[in-house]
C-alpha positions as CSV (number, residue, x, y, z in Angstrom):
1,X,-1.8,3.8,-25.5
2,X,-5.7,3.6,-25.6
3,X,-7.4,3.8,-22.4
4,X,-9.5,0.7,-22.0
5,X,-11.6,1.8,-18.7
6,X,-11.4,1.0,-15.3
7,X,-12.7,-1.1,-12.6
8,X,-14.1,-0.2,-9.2
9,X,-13.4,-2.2,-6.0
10,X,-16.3,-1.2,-3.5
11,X,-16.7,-3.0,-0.3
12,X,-20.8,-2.2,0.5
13,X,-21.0,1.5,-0.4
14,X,-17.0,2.2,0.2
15,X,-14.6,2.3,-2.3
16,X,-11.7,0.5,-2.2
17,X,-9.9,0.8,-5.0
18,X,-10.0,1.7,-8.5
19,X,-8.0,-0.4,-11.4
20,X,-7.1,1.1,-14.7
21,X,-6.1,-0.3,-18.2
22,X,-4.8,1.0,-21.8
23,X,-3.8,-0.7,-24.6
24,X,-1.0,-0.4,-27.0
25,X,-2.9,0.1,-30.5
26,X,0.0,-1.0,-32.6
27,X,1.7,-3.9,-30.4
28,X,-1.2,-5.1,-28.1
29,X,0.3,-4.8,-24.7
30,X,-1.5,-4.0,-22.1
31,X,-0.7,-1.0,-18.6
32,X,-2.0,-1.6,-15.4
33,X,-2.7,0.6,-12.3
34,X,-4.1,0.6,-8.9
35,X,-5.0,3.3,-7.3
36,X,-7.0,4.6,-4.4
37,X,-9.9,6.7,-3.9
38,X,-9.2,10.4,-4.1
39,X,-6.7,12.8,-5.8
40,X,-3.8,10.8,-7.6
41,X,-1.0,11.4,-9.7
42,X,-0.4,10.5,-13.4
43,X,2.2,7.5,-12.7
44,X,0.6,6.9,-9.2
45,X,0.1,3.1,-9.0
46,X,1.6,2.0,-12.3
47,X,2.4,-1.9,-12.2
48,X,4.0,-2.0,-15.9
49,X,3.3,-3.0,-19.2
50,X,3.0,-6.4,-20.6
51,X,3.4,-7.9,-24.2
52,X,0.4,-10.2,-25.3
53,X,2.4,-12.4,-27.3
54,X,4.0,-13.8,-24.3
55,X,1.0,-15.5,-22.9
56,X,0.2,-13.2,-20.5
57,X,-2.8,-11.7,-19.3
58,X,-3.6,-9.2,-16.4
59,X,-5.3,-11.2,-13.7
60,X,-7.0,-9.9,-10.8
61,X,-7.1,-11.9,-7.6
62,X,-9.2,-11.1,-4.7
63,X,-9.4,-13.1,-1.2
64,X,-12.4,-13.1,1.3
65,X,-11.7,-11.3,4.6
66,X,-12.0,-13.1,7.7
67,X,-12.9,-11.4,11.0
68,X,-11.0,-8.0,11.2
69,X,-8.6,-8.9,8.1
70,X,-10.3,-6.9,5.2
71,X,-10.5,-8.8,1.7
72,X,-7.1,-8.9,0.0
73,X,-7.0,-7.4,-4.0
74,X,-4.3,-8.6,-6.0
75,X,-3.2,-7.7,-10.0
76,X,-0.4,-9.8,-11.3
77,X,0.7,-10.5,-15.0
78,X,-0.2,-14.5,-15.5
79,X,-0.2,-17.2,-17.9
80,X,-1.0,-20.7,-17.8
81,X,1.1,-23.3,-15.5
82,X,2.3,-20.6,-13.5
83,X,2.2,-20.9,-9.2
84,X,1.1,-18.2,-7.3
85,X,1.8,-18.1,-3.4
86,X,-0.4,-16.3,-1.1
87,X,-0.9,-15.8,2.4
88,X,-4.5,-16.8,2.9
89,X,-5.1,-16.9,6.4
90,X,-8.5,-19.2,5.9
91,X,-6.9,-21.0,3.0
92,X,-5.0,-24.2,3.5
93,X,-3.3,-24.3,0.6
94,X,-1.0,-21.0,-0.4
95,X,0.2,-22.2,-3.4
96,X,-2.0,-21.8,-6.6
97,X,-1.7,-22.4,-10.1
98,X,-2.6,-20.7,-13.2
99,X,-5.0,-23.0,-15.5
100,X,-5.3,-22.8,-19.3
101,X,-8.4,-21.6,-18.6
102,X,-6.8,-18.7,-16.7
103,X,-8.5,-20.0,-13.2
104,X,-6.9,-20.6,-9.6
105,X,-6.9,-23.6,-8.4
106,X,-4.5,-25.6,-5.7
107,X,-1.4,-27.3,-6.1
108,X,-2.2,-30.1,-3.7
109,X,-5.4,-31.1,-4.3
110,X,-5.6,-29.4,-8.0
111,X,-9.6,-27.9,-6.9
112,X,-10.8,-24.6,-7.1
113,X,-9.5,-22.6,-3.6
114,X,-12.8,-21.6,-1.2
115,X,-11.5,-18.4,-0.7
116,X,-9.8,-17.0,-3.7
117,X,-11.6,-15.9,-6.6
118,X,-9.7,-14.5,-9.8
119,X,-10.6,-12.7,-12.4
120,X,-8.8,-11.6,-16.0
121,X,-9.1,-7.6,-15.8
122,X,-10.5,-7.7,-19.5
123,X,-13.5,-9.7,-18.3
124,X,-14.4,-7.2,-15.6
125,X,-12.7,-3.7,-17.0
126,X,-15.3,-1.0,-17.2
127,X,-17.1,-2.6,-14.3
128,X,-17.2,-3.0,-10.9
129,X,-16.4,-5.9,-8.1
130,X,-18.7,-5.6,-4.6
131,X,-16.5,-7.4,-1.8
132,X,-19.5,-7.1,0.9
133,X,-20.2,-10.6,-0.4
134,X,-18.7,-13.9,-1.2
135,X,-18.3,-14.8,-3.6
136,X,-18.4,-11.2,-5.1
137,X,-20.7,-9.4,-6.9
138,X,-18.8,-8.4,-10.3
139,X,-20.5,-5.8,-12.8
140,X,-19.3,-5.5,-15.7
141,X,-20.3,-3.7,-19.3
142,X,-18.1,-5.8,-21.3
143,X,-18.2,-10.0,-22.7
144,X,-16.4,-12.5,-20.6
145,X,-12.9,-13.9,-23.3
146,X,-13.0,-16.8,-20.9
């Protein structure tokens, strides 16, 4: 595996989070990590591996905070049509759905969600997401695939 680069999740001048990628050079498929700030272990955080052939893309979901509840970071394997639920508590819909486009957006009403924002984690990998704003601020060195 290749290591692809990482993304930092900062909220203001804290961070968060840190997600990791590598890449398979021979098949494509891609490993996934989260970790936390600080020391960590090798295998600390590892979600899997997924094949590319499949359809499916690492996406990376983040959604706003409200009052004490900090903003929520998700990284799920996704392809188009699929539903996502989620406990939002200042969204009224909690069931999403994958677009070919790779974008959220409601079941019900079939429009982007107010307070969800996704992202694939090749757009934003060797970057970084601020959550101090809404939507956030994402930096990233690499070109959007979307």
């Amino acid at each position: 595996m290749i290591y692809e680069g990482i993304v930092n999740i900062f909220n203001g001048d804290i961070l968060i989070e840190v997600v990791e990628m590598w890449k398979c050079k021979k098949c494509g498929a891609t490993r996934v990590s989260i970790r936390g700030p600080g020391i960590t272990g090798t295998n600390e955080g590892v979600l899997g591996a997924i094949d590319p052939s499949d359809g499916r893309r690492w996406m990376l979901i983040i959604s706003k905070g409200m009052g004490s509840l900090p903003p929520q970071l998700y990284v799920i394997p996704a392809m188009p049509g699929e539903t996502v639920m989620l406990n939002i508590p200042n969204e009224t819909e909690r069931e999403l759905i994958i677009n070919a486009e790779y974008n959220l957006i409601t079941k019900q009403s079939m429009s982007k969600p107010r307070y969800v924002v996704s992202y694939l984690l090749e757009d934003v990998i060797r970057g970084s997401i601020d959550l101090s704003s809404w939507p956030p601020s994402v930096l990233s060195l690499k070109n959007q695939s979307r």
